[in-house]
C-alpha positions as CSV (number, residue, x, y, z in Angstrom):
1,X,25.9,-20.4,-22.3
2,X,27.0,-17.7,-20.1
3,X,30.6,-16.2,-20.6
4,X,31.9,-13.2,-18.7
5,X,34.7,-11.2,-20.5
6,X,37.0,-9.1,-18.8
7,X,38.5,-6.6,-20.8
8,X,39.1,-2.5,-20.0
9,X,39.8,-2.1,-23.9
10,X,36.2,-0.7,-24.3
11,X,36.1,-0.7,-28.5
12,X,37.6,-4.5,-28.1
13,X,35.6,-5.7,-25.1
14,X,32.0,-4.2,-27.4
15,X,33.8,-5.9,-30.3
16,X,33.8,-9.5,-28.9
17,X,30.6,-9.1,-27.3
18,X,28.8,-8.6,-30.7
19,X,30.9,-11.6,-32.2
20,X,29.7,-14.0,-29.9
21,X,26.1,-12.9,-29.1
22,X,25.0,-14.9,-32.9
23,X,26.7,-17.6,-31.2
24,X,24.7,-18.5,-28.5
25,X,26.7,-16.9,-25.9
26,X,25.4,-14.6,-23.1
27,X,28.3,-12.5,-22.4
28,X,28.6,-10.7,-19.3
29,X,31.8,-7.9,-19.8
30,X,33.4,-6.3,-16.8
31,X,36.5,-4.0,-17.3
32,X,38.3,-4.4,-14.1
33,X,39.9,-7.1,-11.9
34,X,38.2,-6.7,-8.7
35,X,34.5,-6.7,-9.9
36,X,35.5,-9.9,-12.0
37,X,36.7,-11.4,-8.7
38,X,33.3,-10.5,-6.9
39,X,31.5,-11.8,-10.0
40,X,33.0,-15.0,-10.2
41,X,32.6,-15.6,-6.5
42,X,29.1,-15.3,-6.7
43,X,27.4,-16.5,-9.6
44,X,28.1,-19.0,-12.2
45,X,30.1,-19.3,-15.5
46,X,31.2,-21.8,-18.6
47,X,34.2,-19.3,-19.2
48,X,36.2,-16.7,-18.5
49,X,38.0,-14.6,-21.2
50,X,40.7,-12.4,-19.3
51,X,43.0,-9.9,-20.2
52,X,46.4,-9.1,-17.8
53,X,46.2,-5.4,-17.8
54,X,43.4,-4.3,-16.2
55,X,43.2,-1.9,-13.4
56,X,41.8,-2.4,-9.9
57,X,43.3,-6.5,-10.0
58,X,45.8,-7.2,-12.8
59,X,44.9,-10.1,-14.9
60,X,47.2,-12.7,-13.1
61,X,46.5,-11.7,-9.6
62,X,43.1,-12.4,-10.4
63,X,43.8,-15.9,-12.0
64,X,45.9,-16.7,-8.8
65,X,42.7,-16.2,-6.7
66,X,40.5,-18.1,-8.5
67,X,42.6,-21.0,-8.4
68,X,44.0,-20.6,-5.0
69,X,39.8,-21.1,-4.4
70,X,39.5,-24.1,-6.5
71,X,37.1,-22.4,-9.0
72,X,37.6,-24.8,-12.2
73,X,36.3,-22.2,-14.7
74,X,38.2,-22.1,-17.7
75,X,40.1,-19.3,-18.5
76,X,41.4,-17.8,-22.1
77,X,43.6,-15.5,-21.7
78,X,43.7,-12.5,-24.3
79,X,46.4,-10.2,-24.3
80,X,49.0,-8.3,-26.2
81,X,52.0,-9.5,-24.0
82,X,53.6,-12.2,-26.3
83,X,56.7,-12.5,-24.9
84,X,57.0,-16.5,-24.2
85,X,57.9,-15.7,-20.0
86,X,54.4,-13.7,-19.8
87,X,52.8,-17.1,-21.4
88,X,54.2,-19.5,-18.9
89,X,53.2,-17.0,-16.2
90,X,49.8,-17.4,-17.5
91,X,49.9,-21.2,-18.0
92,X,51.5,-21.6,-14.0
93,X,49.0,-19.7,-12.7
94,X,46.0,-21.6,-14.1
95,X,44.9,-20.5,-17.5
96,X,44.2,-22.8,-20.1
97,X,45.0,-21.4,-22.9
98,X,46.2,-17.7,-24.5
99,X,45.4,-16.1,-27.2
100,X,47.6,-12.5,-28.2
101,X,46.3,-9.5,-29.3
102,X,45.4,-8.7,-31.9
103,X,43.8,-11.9,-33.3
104,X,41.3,-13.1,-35.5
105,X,37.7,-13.5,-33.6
106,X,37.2,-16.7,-35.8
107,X,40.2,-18.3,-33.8
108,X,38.8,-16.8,-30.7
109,X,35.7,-18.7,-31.4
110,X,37.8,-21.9,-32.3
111,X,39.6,-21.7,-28.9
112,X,36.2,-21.1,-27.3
113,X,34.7,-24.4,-28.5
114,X,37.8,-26.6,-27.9
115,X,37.7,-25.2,-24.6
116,X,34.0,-25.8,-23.6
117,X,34.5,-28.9,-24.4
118,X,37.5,-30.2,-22.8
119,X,35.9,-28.6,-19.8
120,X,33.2,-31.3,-20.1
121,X,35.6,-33.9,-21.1
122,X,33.3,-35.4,-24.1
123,X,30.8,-33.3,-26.5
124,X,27.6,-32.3,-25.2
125,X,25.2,-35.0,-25.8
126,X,21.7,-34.3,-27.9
127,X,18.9,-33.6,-25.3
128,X,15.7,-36.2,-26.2
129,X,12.6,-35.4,-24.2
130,X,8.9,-36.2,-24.8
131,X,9.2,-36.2,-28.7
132,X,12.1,-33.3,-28.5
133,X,15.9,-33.8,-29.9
134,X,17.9,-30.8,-28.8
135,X,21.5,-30.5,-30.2
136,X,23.8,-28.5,-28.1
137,X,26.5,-28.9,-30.8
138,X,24.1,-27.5,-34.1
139,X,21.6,-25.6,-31.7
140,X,18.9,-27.2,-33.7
141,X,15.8,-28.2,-32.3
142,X,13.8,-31.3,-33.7
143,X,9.8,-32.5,-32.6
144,X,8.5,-35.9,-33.7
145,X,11.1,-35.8,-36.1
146,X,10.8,-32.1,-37.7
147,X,12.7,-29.1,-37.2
148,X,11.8,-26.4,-35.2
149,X,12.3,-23.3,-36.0
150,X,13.4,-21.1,-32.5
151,X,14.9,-17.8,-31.4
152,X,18.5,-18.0,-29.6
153,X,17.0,-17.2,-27.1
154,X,14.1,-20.0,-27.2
155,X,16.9,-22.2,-27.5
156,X,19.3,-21.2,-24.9
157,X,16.1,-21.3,-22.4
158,X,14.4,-24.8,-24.1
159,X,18.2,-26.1,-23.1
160,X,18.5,-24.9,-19.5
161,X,15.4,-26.5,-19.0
162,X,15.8,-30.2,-20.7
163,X,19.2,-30.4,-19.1
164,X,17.8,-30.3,-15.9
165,X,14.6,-32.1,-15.8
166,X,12.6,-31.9,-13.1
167,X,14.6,-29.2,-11.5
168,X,12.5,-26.1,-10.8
169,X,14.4,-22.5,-12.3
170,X,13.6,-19.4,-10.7
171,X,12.9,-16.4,-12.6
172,X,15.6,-14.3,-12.2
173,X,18.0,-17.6,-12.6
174,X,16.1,-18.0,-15.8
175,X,16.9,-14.3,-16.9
176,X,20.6,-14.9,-16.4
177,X,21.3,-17.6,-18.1
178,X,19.3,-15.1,-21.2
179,X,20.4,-12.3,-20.2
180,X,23.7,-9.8,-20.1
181,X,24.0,-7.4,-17.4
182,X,23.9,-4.7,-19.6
183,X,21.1,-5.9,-21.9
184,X,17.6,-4.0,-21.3
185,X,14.8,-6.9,-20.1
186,X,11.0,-6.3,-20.6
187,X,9.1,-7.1,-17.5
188,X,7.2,-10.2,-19.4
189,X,10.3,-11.1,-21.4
190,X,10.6,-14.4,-20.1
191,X,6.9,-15.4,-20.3
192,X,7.0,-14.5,-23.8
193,X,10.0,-16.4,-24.4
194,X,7.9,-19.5,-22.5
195,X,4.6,-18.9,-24.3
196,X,6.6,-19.2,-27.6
197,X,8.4,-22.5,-26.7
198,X,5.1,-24.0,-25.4
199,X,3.3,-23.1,-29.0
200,X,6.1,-24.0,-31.2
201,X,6.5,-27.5,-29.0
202,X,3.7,-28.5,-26.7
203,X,1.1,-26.9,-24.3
204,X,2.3,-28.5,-20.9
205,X,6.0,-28.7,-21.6
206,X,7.0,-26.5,-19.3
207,X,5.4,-25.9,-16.4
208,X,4.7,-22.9,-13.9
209,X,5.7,-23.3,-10.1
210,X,3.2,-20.4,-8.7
211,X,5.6,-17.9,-6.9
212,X,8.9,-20.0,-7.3
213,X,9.9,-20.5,-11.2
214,X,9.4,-22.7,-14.0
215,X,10.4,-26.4,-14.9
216,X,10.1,-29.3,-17.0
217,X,8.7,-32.2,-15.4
218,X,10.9,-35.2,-15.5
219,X,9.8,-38.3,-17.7
């Protein structure tokens, strides 16, 4: 699940991004307004963790033109204004909720999930696809009825594909939905990552669109 963190605090912004890489999160981190803005015009993400003071775009000047755009993203707010008038400003300009500084990342986390999911309005159902039960919720992987033992990785890419059957992924979106921008990316990464799934699951579970991408044929 890709989130994109926006935070100039460079010890806090590598702090949460090590926090939340065990959970299954790819997090994107920019550390000013304007790139955010560009980012969020252009590609896609399951939520946006913001802090006001940034430089180039303050915080809530950014959150006015997300909304002002219709962009539903959710948006946790993290900063160290507490002052109950800078909480409403956040609330009326479209954040969902706001967390102040400094705080404990197990909360962060908490907030993170309850977010996700209201943003979905119900949990994420269990994938089940030729023999394969997928749980969103655990991130445990199940074939004919035994677990499967896969990377984060593995499971964030065996997820992008089962939600979407049928649907063929390019490469580079493949990599993104893996991927950080600042993470380093072998050339063959994502073949590995594929050659892995299909040994650990089945030979023709995923299959290669020559030139185009990858995808799981639909049942």
């Amino acid at each position: 699940m890709r989130i994109l963190l926006v935070e100039d605090d460079v010890q806090l912004g590598e702090g949460i991004r090590i926090a939340l890489k065990p959970e299954g999160y790819t997090v994107d981190w920019l550390q000013d307004g304007q790139s955010a803005l560009h980012a969020l015009k252009s590609e896609h993400f399951a939520l946006v963790l913001l802090d006001l003071g940034l430089p180039r775009m303050d915080g809530l000047s950014l959150l006015k033109h997300l909304r002002s755009e219709h962009n539903p993203v959710p948006v946790l707010i993290l900063t160290a204004r507490d002052a109950t008038s800078d909480r409403i400003a956040g609330l009326d300009c479209g954040a969902d909720d706001y967390l102040i500084k400094p705080f404990d990342v197990e909360e962060l986390k908490a907030r993170m999930r309850a977010l996700l999911r209201r943003s979905v309005n119900r949990p994420q159902p269990v994938l089940e696809y030729r023999g394969i039960q997928l749980d969103p919720a655990t991130q445990q992987v199940e074939y004919q009825g035994q677990p499967v033992v896969l990377s984060r990785k593995e499971f964030l890419l065996l997820h992008e594909l089962l939600a979407q059957p049928g649907r063929v992924f390019t490469r580079d979106s493949l990599q993104q939905t893996l991927y950080g921008w600042g993470e380093e990316i072998e050339s063959n990464a994502l073949e590995v990552h594929i050659h892995y799934l299909r040994k650990k699951l089945f030979s023709d579970l995923i299959r290669t669109v020559r030139g185009v991408g990858y995808l799981v044929e639909k049942v």
